[in-house]
N, CA, C, O and CB atoms as a CASP TS submission, in Angstrom:
PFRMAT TS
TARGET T0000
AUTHOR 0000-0000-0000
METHOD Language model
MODEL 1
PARENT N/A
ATOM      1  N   UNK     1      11.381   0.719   0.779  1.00  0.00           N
ATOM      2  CA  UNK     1      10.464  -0.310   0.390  1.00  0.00           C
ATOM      3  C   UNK     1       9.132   0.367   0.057  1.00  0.00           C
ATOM      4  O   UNK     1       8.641   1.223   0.793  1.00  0.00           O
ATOM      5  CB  UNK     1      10.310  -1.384   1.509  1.00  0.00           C
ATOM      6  N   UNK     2       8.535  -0.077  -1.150  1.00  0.00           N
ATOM      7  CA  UNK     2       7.000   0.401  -1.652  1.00  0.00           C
ATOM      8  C   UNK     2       6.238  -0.370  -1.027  1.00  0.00           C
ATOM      9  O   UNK     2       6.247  -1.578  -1.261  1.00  0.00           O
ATOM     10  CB  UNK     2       6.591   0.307  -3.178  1.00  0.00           C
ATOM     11  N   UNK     3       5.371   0.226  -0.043  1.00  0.00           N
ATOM     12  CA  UNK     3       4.512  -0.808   0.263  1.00  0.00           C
ATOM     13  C   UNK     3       2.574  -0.211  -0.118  1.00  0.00           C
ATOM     14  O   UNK     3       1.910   0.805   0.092  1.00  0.00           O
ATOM     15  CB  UNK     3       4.949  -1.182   2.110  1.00  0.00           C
ATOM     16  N   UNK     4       2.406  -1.240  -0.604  1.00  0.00           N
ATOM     17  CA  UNK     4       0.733  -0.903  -1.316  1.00  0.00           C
ATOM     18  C   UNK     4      -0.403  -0.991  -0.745  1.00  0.00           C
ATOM     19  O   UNK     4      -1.055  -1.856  -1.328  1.00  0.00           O
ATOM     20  CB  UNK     4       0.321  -1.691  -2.338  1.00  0.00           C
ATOM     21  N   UNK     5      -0.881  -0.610  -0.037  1.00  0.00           N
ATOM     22  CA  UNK     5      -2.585  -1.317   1.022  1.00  0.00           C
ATOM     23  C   UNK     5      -3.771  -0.347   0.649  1.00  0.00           C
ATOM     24  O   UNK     5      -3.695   0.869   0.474  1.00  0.00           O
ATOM     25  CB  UNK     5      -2.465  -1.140   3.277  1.00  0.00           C
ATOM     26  N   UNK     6      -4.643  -0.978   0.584  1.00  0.00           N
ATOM     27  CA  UNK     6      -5.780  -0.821   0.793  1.00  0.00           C
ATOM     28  C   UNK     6      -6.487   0.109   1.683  1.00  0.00           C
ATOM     29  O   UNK     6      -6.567   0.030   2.908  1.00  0.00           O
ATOM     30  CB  UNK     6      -6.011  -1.737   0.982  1.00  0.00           C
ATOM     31  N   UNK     7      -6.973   0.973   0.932  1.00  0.00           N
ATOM     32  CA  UNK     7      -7.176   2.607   1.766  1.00  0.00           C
ATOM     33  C   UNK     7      -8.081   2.289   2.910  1.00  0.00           C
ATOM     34  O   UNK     7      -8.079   3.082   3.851  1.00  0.00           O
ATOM     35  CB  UNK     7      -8.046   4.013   0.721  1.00  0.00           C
ATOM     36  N   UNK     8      -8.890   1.193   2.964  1.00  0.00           N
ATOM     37  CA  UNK     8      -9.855   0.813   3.800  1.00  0.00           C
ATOM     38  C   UNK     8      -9.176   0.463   5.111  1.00  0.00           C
ATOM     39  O   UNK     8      -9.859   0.630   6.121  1.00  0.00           O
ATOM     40  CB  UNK     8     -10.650  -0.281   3.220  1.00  0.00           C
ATOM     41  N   UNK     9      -7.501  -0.159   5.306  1.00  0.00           N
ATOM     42  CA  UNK     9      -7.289  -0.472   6.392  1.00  0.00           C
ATOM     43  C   UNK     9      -6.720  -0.038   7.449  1.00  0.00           C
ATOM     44  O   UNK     9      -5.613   0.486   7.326  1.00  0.00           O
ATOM     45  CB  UNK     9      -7.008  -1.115   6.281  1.00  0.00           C
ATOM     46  N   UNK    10      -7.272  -0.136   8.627  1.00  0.00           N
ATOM     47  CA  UNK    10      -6.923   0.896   9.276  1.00  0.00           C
ATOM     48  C   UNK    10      -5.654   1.182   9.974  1.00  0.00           C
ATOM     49  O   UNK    10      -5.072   0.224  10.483  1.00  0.00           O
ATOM     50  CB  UNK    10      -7.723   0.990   9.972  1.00  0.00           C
ATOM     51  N   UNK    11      -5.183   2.266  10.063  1.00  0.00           N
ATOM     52  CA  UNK    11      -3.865   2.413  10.810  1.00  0.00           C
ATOM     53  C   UNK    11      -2.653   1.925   9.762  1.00  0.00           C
ATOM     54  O   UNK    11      -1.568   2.025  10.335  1.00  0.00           O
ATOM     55  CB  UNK    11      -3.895   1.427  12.278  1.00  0.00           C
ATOM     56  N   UNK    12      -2.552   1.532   8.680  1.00  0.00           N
ATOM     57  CA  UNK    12      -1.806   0.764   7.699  1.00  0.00           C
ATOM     58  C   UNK    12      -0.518   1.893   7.878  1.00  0.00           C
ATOM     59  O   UNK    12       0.547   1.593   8.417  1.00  0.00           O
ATOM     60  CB  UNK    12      -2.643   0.531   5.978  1.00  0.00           C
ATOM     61  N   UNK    13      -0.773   2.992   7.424  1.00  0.00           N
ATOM     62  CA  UNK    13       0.265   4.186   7.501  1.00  0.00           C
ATOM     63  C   UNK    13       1.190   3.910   8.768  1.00  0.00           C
ATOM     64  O   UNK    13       2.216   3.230   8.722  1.00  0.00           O
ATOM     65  CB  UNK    13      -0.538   5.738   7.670  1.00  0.00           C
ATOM     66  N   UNK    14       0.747   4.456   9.767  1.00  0.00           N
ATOM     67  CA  UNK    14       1.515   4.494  11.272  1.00  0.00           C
ATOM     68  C   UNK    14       2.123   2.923  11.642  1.00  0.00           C
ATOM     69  O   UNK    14       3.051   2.639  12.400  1.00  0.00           O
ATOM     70  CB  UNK    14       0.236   4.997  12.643  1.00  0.00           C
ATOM     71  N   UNK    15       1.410   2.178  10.971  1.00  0.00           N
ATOM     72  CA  UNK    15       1.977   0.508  11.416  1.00  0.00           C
ATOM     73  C   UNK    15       3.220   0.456  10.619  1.00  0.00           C
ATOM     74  O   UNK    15       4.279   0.190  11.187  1.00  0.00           O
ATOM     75  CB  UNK    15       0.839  -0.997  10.907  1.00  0.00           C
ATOM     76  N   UNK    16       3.184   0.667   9.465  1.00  0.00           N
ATOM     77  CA  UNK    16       3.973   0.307   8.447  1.00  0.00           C
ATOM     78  C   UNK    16       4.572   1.122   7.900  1.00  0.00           C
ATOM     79  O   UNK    16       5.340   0.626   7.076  1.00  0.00           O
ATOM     80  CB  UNK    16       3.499  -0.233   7.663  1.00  0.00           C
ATOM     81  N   UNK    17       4.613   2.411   7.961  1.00  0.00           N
ATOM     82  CA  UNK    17       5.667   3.567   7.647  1.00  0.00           C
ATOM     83  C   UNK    17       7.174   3.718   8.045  1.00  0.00           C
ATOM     84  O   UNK    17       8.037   4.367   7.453  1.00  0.00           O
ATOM     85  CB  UNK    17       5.155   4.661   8.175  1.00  0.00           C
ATOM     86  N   UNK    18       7.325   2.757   9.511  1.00  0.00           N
ATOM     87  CA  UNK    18       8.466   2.565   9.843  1.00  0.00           C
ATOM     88  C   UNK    18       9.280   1.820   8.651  1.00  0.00           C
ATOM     89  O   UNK    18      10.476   2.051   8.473  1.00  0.00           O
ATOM     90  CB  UNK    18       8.397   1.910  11.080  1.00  0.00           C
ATOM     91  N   UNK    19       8.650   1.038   7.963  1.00  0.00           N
ATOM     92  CA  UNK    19       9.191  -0.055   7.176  1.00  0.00           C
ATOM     93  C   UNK    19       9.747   0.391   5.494  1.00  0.00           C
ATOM     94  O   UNK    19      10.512  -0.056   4.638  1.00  0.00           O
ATOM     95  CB  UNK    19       7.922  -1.191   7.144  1.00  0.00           C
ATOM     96  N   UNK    20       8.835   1.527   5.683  1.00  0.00           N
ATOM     97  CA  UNK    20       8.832   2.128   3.924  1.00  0.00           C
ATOM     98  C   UNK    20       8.031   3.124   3.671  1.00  0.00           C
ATOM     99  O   UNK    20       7.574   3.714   4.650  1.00  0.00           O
ATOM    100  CB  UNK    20       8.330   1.110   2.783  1.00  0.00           C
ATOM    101  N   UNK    21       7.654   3.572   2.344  1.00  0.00           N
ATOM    102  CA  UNK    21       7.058   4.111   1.695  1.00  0.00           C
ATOM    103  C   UNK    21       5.176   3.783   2.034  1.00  0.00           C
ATOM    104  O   UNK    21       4.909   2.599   2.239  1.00  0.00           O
ATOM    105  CB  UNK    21       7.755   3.765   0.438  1.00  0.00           C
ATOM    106  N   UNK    22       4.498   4.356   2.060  1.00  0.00           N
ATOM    107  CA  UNK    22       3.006   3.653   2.321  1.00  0.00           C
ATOM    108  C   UNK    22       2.370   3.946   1.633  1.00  0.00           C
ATOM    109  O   UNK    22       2.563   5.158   1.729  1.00  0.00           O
ATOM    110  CB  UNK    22       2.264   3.790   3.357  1.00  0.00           C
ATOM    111  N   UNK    23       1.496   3.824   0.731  1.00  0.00           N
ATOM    112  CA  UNK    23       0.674   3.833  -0.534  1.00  0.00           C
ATOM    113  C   UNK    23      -0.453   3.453   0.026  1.00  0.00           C
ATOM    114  O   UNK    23      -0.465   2.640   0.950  1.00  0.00           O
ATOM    115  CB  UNK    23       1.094   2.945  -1.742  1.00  0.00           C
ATOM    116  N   UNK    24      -1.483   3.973  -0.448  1.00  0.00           N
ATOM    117  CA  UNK    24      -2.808   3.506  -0.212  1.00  0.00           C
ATOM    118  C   UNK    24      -3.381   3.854  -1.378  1.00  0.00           C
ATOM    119  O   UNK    24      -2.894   4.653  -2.177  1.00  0.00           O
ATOM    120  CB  UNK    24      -3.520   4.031   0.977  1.00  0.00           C
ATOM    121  N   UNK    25      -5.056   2.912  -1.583  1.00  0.00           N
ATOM    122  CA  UNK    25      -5.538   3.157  -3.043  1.00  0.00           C
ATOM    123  C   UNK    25      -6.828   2.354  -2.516  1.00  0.00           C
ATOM    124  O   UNK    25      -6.692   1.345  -1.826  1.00  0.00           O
ATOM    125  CB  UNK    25      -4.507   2.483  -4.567  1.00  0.00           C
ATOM    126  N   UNK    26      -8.288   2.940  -2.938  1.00  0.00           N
ATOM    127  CA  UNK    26      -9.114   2.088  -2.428  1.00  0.00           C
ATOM    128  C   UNK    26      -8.573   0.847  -2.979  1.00  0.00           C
ATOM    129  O   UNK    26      -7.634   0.768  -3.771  1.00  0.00           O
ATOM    130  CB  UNK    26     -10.517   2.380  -2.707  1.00  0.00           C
ATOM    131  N   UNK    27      -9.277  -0.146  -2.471  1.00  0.00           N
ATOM    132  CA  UNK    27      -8.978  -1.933  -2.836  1.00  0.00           C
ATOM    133  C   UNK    27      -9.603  -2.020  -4.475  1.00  0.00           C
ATOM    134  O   UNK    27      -8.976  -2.519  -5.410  1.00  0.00           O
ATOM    135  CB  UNK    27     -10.157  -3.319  -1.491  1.00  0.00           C
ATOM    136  N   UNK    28     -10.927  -1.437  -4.571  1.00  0.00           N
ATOM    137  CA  UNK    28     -11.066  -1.514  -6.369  1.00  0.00           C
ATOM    138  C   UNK    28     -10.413  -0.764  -7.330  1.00  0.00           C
ATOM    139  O   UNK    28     -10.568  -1.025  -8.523  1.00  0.00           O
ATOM    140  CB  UNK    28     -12.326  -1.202  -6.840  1.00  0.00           C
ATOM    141  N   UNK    29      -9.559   0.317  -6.875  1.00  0.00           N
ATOM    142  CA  UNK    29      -9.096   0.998  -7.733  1.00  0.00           C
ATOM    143  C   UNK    29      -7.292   0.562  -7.973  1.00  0.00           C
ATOM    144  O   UNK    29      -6.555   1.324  -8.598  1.00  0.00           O
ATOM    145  CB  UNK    29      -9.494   2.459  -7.257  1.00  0.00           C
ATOM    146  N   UNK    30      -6.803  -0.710  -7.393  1.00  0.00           N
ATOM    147  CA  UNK    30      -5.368  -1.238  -7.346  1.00  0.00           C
ATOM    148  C   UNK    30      -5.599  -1.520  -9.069  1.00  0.00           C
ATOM    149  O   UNK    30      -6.646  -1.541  -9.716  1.00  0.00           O
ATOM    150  CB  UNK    30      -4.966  -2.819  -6.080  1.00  0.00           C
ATOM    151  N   UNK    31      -4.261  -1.710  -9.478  1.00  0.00           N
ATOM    152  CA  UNK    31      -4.414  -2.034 -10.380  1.00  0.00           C
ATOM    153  C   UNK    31      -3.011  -2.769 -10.674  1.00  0.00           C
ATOM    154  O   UNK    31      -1.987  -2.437 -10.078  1.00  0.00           O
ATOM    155  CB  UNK    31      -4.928  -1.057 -11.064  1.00  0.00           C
ATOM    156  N   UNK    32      -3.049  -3.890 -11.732  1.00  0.00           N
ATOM    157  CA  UNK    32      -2.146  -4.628 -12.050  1.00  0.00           C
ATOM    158  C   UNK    32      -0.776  -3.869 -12.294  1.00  0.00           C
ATOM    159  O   UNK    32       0.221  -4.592 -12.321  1.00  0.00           O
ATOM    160  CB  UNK    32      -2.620  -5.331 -13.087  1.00  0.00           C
ATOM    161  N   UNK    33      -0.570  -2.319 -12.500  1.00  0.00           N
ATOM    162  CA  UNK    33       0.878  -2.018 -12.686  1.00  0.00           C
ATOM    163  C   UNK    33       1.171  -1.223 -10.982  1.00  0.00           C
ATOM    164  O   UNK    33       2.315  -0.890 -10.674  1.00  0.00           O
ATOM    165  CB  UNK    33       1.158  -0.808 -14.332  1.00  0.00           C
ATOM    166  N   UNK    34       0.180  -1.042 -10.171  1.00  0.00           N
ATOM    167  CA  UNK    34       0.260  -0.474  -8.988  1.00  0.00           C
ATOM    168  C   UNK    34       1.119  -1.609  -8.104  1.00  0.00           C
ATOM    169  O   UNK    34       2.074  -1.345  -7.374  1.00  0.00           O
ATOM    170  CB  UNK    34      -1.235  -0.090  -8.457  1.00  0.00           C
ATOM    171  N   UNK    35       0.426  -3.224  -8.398  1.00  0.00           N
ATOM    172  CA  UNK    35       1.165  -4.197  -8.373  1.00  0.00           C
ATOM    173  C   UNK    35       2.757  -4.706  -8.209  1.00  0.00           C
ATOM    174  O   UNK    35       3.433  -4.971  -7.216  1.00  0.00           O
ATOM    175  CB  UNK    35       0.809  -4.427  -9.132  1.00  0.00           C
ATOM    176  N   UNK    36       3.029  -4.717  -9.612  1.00  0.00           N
ATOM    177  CA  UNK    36       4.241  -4.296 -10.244  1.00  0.00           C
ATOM    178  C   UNK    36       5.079  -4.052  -9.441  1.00  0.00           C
ATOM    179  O   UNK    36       5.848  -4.849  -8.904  1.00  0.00           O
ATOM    180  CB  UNK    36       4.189  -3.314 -11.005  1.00  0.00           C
ATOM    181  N   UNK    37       4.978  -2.634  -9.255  1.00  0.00           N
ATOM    182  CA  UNK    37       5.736  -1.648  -8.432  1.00  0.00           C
ATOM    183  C   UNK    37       5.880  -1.509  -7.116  1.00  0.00           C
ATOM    184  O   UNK    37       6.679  -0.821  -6.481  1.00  0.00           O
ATOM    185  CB  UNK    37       5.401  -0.651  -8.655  1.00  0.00           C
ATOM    186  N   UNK    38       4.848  -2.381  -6.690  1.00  0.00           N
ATOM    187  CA  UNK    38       5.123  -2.743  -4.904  1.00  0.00           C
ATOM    188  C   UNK    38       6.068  -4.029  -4.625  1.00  0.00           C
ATOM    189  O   UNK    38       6.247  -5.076  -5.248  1.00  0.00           O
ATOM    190  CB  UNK    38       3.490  -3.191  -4.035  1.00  0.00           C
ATOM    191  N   UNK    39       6.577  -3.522  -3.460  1.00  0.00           N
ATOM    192  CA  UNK    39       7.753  -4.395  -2.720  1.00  0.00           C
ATOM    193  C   UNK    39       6.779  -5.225  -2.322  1.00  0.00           C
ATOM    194  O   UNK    39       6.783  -6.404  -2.674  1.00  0.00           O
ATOM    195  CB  UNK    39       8.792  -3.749  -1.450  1.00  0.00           C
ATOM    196  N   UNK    40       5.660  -4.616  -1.405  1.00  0.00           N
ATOM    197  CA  UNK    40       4.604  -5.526  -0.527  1.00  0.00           C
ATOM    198  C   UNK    40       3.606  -4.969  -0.547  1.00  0.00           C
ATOM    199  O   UNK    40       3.452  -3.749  -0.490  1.00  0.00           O
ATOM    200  CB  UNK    40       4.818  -5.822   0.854  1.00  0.00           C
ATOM    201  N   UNK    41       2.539  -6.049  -0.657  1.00  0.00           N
ATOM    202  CA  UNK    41       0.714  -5.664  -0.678  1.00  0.00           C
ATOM    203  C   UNK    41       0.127  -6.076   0.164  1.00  0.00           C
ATOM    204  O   UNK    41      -1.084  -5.871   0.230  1.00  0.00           O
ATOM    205  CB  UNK    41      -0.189  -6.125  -1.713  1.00  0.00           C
TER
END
């Protein structure tokens, strides 16, 4: 699973890595095809 968050939040990696893939991107720099391509944001 792709999952997309927001570089700002904390612990996102270690919470949610069990689940998938973890992506981070500051919150202004997401962009509509980063979107796309996520399972979950």
């Amino acid at each position: 699973m792709h999952i997309l968050a927001d570089a700002n939040i904390p612990r996102v990696g270690p919470v949610f890595g069990e689940l998938g893939t973890v992506h981070t991107k500051p919150g202004r720099a997401i962009s509509s095809a980063d979107v796309q391509e996520a399972d979950v944001l």
